[in-house]
N, C-alpha and C positions, 0 to 999 in steps of 0.2 A: 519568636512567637509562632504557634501553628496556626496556622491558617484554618481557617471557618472549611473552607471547600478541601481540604484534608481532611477533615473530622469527619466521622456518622454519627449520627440521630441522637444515637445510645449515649455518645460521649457529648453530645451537647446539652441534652438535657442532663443529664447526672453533673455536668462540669459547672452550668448557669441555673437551674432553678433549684430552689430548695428541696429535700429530701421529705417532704412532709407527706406526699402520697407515696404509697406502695404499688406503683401500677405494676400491673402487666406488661409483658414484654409482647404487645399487640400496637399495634399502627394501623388504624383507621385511616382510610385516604377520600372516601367518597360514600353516599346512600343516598337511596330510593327508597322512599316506602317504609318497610319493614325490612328492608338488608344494607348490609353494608360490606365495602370491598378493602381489603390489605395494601398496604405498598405493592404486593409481590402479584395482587389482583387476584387474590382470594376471594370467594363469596360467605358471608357470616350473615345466620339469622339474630337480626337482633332484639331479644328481651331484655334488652336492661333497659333503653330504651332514653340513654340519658338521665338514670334515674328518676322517671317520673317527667324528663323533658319536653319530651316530641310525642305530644299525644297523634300526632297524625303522622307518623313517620319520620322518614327524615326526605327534608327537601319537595312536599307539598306543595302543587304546580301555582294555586293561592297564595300561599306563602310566599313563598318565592318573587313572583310577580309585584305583592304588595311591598316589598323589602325595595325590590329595581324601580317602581313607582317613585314612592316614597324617597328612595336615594338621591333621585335624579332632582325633586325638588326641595328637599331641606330635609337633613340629618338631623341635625343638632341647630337648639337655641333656650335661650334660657330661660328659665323658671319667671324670672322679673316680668318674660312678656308672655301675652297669651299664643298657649296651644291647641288649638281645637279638637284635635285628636286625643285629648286627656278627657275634656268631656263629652266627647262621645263614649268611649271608651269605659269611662267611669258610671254613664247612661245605660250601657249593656251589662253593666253589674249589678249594678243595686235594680234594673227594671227586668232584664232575663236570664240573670242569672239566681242572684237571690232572691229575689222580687219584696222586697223590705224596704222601706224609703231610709238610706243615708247618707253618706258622703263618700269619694274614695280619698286614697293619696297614694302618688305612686314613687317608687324606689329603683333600686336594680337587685334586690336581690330577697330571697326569703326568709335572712338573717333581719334585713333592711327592714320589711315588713312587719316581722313580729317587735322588734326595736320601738318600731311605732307604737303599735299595740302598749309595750312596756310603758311609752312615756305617755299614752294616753292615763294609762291607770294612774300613776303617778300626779299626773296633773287632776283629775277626778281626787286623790287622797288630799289634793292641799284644797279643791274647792267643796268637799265634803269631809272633813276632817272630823277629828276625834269629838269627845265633846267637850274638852280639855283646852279645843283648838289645835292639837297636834295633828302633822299631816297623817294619811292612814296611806302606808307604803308595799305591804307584803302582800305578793302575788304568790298563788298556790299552785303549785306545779306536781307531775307525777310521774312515777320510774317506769322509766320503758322510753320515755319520751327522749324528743332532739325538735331543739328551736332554732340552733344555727350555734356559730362560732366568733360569732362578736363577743365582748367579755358579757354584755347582759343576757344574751341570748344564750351563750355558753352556761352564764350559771344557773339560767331557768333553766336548761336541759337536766333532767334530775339521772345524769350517769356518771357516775366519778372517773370515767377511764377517758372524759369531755375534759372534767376538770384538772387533769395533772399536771403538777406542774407548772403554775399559772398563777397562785395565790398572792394573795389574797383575792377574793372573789368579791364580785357587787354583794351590798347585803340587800334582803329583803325580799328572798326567796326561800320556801318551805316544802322539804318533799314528801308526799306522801303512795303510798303505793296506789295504782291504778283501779279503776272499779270498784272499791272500798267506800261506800257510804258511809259507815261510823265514822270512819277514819276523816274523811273529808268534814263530815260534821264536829266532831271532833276540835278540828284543824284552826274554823275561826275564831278569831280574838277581836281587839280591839285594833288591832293595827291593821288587817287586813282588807283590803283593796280590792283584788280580783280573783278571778279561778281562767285559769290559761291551759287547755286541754287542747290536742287531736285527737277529732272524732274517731277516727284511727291511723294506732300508730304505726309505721312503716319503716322505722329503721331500727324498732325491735322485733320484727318479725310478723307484720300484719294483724293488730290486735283492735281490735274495735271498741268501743265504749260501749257500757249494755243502755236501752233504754231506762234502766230502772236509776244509773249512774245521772246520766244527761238530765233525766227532771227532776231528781233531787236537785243538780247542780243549779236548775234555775230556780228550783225552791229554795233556797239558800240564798242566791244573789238579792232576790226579791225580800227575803226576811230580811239581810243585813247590810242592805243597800251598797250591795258590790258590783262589780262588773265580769258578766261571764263572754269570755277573750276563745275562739278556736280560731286554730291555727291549721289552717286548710291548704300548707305548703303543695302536701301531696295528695293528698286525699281529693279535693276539692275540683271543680269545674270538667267533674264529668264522669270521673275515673272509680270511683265506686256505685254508678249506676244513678245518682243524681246528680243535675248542676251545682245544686249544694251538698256538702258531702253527709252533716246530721244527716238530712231527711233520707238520706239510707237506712238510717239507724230509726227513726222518727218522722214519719212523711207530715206533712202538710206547715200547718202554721203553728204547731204547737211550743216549738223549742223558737223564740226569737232571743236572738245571739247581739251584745252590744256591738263588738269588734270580730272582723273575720283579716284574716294573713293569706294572698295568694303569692305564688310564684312560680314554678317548673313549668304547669302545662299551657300556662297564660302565653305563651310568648313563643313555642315552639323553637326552642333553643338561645333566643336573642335574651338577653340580659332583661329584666323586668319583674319587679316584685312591685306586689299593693295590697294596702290594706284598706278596709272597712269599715263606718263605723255608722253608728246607726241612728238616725233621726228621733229624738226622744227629750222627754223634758229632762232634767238632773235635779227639779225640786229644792233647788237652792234658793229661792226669791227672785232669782235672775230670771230671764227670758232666755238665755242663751241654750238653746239645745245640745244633746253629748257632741254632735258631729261637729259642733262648732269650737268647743273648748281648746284644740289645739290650734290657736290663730295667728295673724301676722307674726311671725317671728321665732314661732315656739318650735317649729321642725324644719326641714329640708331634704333638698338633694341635687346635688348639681346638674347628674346626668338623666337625674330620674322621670320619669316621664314623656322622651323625646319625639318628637313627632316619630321617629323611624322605630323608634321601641313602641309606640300605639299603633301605628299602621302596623306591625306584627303582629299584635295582640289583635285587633280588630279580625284580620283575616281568620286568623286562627280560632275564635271565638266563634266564629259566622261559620265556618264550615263544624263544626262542633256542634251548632246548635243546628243545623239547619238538617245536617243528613241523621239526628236522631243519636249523635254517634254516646251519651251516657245507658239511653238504653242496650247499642248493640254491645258497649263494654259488658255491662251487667251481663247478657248474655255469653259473650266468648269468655267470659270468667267462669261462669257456673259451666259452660261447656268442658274448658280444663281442669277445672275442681273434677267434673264426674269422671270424666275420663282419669284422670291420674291419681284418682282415690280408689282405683280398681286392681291398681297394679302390686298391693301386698308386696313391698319389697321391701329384704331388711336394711336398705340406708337409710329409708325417710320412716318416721315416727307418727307423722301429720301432715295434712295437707290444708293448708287454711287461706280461704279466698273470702271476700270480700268485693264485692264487685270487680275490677279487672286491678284488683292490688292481691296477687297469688305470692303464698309462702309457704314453702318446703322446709318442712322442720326434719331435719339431718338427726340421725342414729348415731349422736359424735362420740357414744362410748365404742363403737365397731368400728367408726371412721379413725380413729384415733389411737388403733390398736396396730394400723397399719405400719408397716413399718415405712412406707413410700408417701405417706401423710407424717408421719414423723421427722423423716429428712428431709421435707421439704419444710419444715417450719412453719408451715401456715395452719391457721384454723382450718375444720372441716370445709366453714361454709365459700372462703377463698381457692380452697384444693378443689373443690368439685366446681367453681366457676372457672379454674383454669382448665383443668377436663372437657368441661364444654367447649371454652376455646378450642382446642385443639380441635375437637368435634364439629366447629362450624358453629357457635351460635354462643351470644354474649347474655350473660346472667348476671344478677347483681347480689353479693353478699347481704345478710342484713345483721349484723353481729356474728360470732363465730359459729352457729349453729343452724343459721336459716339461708336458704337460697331465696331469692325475690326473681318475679317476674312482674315487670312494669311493660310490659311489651304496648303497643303504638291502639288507641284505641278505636282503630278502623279495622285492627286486625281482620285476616279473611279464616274461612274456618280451615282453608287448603294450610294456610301459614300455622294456626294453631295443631294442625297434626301432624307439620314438619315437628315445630318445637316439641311437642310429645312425643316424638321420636326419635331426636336426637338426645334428648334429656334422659329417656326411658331407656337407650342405650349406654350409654354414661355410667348412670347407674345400675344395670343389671351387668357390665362388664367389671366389677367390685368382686 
């Protein structure tokens, strides 16, 4: 048998974990801030940023600290008993974050969260059912979109290159295309439940919902007593310029949402997803409020809400809201947008930002004409994140045609002209 300390990196991972990512042949060893260093102690700017992870960087001297606190007196303990740190925690959400009176529940992950969401609705279709008495089960989903990769989550995500392979699917999901009011109007029946949307979406290429979509969508919920579900994995708690991600799209109190899904920027890397739900009657005869309807026994999670995963989220929250950081995102995004919507070059088509969720939509008929994009097998939007690698600075695919920048939302303006300038060479060397 070869020995472990004979082997490299390369052959350990390829020999023990499953083939299911496509990484890069990139080895992150350490970060600060907005960079991070190689095994070989290379320096890389990094925008990808964890996908939406490390809204403050990596290794946030707060974070950090709260993490060795926290470690030092209790990790882990379970759900059965009380943790104080969940409702605090869950206090900073419903009062400064969304400022909406409901409930939280916390999970580990933003599969985990929207999950929740799923059986919320569900449970709503059997306490407001048909008038036949049959539950009302189907949740309305739309293309473009990604809710995660648990099988429910996977088959609300309306992209079939999610689905392959995999069948049969949960039933009780419908997909319609994105921004389309007839369509959505259209869409409901008698069986239908909820409307489950990101106010924008980010893993087809930063697309935002229009306002004129979003009040339909609660004009609808309110006619046909549904439940309107966003999903604020990535969007949400900062990173399009509000602590709620709507109210980018719809400022104030006018869009109130039953259920919200967080997870990436909540935790600054530490495992942690939750969802939302919202303090409201359901007009059953009962007394029991929405936030109440999932009770003793109806959900879980082992690991989910741990003292060390809330002391995370706490820190991280606090510095977030405290140094103003949704507004400065809003800002160093429209700073990138002007600056790299000036540069007229023929690989990018568009430039489309949204508060600090920026997306380069790639020329993939010239990229792809390449012959050095052709042997390497990859999509455009993979080929020019490897480019960057090389370049010093980490990007994130968003299907085969979009570049992402998720980069840390404290960004400095000194950082954001690096990344415009390595990016901006990249592409002009094509």
């Amino acid at each position: 048998m070869q020995r472990t300390e004979d082997m490299n990196n390369n052959d350990l991972t390829e020999k023990y974990t499953l083939p299911n990512y496509r990484r890069y042949d990139f080895w992150p060893e350490r970060g600060q801030g907005a960079y991070v260093w190689d095994r070989d102690g290379r320096k890389y700017l990094d925008f990808a940023g964890g996908v939406a992870v490390n809204p403050l960087g990596h290794c946030h001297p707060e974070v950090v600290q709260a993490i060795k606190d926290q470690a030092e007196k209790l990790i882990h303990v379970s759900n059965w008993f009380q943790i104080p740190q969940q409702g605090e925690l869950a206090q900073m959400l419903v009062e400064e974050i969304l400022q909406i009176p409901g409930k939280c529940f916390f999970g580990n992950s933003g599969a985990e969260a929207n999950e929740g969401l799923i059986k919320l609705a569900r449970r709503y279709g059997v306490l407001k059912p048909q008038a036949d008495g049959s539950p009302r089960y189907e949740i309305l989903t739309f293309t473009g979109s990604f809710h995660g990769r648990t099988f429910a989550t996977m088959t609300a995500t309306a992209q079939e290159k999610i689905h392959g392979g995999f069948g049969p699917l949960v039933p009780g999901f419908k997909y319609l295309p994105f921004n389309d009011i007839e369509a959505l109007k259209q869409a409901i029946n008698e069986n239908t439940v909820a409307i489950l949307l990101e106010p924008v979406q980010g893993e087809s290429g930063v697309h935002p919902a229009s306002p004129e979509f979003l009040r339909e969508a609660v004009k609808l919920r309110d006619q046909h007593d549904l439940l309107l579900l966003l999903d604020e994995i990535q969007c949400g708690l900062g990173r399009t310029g509000e602590t709620a991600g709507w109210r980018a799209i719809i400022p104030g109190d006018e869009i109130q949402p039953d259920g919200v899904s967080f997870a990436k920027s909540i935790g600054s890397g530490y495992a942690l997803g939750a969802f939302w739900v919202r303090k409201r009657s359901i007009n059953d005869g009962a007394s029991t409020p929405l936030c109440d309807i999932l009770n003793a026994g109806s959900h879980g999670s082992t690991y989910g809400g741990s003292p060390l995963a809330c002391a995370t989220a706490l820190a991280t929250l606090r510095v977030i809201l405290r140094e103003g950081l949704p507004a400065h995102a809003k800002k160093m995004g429209q700073y990138i947008a002007d600056h790299a919507g000036q540069w007229n070059l023929p690989a990018v088509k568009a430039v489309r930002a949204f508060g600090f969720m920026i997306g380069f939509e790639l020329n993939h008929v010239l990229l792809e004409s390449r012959e050095d994009v052709k042997a390497s097998g990859l999509p455009p939007s993979m080929w020019i994140a490897q480019r960057c690698i090389d370049a010093g600075m980490l990007v994130v695919p968003a299907g085969p045609h979009v570049v992402r920048w998720l980069a840390p939302m404290n960004t400095s303006v000194e950082d954001a002209d690096e990344g415009l300038k390595i990016f901006r060479s990249v592409l002009t060397s094509l």
